[in-house]
Kinemage of the C-alpha trace (Angstrom):
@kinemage 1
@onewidth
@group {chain A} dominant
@subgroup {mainchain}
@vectorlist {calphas} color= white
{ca unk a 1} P 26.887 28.097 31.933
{ca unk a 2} L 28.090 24.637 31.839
{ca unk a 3} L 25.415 23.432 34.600
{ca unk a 4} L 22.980 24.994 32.713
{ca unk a 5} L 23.901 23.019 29.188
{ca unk a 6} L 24.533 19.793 31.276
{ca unk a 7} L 20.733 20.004 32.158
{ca unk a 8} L 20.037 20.925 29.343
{ca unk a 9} L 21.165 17.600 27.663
{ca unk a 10} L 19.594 15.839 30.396
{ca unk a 11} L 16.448 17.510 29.611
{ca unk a 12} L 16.827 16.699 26.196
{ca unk a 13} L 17.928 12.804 26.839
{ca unk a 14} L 14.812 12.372 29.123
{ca unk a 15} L 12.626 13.632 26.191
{ca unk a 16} L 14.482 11.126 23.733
{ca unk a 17} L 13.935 8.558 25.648
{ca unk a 18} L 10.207 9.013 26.501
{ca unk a 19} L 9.424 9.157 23.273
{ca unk a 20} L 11.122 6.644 21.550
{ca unk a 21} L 14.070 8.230 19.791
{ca unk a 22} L 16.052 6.918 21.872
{ca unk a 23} L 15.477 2.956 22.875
{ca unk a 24} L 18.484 0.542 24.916
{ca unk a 25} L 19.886 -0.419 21.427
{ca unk a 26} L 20.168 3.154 20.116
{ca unk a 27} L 18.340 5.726 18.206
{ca unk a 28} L 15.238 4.214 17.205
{ca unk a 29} L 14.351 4.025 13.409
{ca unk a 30} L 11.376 4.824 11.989
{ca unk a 31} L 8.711 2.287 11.344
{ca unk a 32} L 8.433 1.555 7.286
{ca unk a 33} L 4.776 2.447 6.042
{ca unk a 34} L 3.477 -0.251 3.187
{ca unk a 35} L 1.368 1.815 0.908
{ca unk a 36} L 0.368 -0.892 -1.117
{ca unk a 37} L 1.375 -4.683 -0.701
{ca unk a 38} L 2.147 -6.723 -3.175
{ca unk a 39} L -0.221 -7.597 -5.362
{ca unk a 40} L -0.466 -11.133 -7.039
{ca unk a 41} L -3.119 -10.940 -9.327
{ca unk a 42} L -5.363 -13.032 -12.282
{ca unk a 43} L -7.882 -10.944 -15.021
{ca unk a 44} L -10.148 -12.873 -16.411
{ca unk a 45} L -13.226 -12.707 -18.344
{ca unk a 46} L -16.857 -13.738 -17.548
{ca unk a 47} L -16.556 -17.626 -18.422
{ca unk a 48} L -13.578 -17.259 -16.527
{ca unk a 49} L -10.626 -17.644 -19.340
{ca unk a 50} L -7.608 -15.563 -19.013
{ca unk a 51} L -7.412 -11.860 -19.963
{ca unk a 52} L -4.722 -11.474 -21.987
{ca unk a 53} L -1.619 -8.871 -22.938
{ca unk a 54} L -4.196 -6.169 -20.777
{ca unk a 55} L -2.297 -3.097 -19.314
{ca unk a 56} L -3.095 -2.817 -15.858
{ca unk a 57} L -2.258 0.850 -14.047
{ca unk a 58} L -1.732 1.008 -9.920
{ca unk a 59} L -1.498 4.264 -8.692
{ca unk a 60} L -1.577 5.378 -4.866
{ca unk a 61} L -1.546 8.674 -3.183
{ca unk a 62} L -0.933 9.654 0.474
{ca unk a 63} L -1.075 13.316 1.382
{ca unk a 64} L 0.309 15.445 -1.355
{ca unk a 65} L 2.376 12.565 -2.444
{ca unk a 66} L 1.142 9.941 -5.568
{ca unk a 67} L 2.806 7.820 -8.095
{ca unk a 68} L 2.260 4.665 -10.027
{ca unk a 69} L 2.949 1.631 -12.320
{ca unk a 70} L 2.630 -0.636 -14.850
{ca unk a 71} L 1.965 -4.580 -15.315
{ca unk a 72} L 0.266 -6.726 -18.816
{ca unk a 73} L -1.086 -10.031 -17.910
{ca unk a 74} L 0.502 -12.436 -19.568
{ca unk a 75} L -0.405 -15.987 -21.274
{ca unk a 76} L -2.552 -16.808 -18.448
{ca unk a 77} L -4.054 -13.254 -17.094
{ca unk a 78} L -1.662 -13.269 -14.141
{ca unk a 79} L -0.173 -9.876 -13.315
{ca unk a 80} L 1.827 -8.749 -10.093
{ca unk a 81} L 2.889 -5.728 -8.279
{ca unk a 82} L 5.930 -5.161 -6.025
{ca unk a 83} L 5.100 -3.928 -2.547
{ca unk a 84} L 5.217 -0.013 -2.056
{ca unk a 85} L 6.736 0.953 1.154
{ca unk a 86} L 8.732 4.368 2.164
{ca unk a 87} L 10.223 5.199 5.981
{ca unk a 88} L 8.956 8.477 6.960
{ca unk a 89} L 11.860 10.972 8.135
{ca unk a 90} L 12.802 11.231 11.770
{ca unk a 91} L 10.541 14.085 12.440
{ca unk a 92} L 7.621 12.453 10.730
{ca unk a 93} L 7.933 9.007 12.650
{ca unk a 94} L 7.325 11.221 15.952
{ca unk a 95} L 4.164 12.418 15.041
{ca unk a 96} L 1.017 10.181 16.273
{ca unk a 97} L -1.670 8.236 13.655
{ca unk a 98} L -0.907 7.436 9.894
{ca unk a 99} L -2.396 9.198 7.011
{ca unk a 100} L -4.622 7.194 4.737
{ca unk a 101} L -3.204 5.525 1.590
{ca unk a 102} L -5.599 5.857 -1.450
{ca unk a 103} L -5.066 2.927 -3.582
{ca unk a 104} L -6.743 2.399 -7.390
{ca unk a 105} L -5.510 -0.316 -9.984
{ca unk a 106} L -7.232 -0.123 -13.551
{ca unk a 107} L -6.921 -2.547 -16.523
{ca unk a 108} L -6.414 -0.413 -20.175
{ca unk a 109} L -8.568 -3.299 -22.137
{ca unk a 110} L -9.437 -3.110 -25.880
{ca unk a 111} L -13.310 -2.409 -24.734
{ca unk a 112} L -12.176 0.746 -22.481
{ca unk a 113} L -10.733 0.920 -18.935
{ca unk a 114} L -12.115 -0.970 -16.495
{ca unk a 115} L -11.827 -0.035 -12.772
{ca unk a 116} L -10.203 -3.158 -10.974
{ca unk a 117} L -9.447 -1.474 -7.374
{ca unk a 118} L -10.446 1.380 -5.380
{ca unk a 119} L -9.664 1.368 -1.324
{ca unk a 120} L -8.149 3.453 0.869
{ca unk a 121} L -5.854 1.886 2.766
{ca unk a 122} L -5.408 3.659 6.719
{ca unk a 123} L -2.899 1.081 8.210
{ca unk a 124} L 0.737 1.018 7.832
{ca unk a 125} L 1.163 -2.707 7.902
{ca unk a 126} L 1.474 -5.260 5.083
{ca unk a 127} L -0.882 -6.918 3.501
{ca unk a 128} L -3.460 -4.186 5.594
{ca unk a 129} L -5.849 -4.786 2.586
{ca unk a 130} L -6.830 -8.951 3.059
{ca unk a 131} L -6.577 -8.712 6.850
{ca unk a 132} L -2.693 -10.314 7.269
{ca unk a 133} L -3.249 -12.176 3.920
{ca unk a 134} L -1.600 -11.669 0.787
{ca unk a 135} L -3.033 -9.874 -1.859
{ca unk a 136} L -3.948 -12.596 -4.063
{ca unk a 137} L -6.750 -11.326 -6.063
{ca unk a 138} L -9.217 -12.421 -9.524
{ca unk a 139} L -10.680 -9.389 -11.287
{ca unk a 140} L -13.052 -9.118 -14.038
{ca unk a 141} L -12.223 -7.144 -17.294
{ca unk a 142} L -15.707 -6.716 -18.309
{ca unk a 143} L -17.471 -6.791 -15.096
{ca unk a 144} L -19.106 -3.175 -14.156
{ca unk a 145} L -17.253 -1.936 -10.894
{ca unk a 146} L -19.135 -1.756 -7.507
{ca unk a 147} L -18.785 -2.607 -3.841
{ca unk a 148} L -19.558 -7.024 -4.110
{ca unk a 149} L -16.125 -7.596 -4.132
{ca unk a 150} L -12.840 -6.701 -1.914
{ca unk a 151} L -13.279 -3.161 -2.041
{ca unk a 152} L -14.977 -1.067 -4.872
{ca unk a 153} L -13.887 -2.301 -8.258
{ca unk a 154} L -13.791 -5.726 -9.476
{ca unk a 155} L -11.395 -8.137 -7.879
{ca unk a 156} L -12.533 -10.966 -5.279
{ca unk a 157} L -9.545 -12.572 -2.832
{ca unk a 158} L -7.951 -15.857 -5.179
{ca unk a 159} L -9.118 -18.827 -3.681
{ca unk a 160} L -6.133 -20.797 -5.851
């Protein structure tokens, strides 16, 4: 009985090891996903002046999972977002390929809502969205939405 347990945890070791649970500093943690990066952001109108005190919504949903929040531009149409990031549990973090991130940010103006954002985000890293850039981004508040910019939606990468 004992030999067979003793293998057993051998077995079991072997298995840890070869897949990464297990690395020469300890049990390995699980990589953190970024869901959305941080977002660093300017609304403006056409001729380019500030949108301000606009309500802007970011939402995101991977798998069954979603959630959001809630910026206003201020004096100058700036607006941020903190970075969104969870650490999948143990068993998760085992499991090859990441599931998508779908990503949408809207502005609540006094004309109507205005799609800013639409992408769907499928890597894990930060700042996934602008390549290894920051998301430093100019939207329009009363541009119509399409596919010109960043992703669908409004926003072109700050050149500030």
């Amino acid at each position: 009985m004992e030999r067979w347990l003793a293998r057993g945890a051998a077995v079991l070791l072997v298995l840890a090891v070869s897949f990464g649970v297990i690395t020469a500093g300890g049990p390995a943690m699980a990589k953190e996903i970024v869901l959305f990066s941080a977002v660093d952001g300017r609304l403006v109108h056409a001729d380019g002046s500030p949108a301000t005190g606009v309500r802007i919504s970011r939402n995101w949903r991977r798998g069954s999972r979603e959630a959001g929040d809630e910026a206003t531009t201020d004096g100058t149409g700036r607006f941020a977002f903190p970075e969104i990031a969870e650490t999948p549990g143990f068993f998760a973090s085992l499991l090859p390929g990441s599931e998508p991130t779908v990503q949408r940010m809207t502005a609540h103006a006094e004309s109507g809502d205005v799609l800013l954002w639409q992408a769907i985000k499928n890597s894990p890293e930060r700042h996934a969205e602008l390549e290894g850039k920051p998301t430093k981004i100019v939207c329009r508040v009363d541009a119509e939405p399409g596919d010109g910019g960043l992703y669908w939606g409004t926003c072109v990468a700050d050149q500030d």
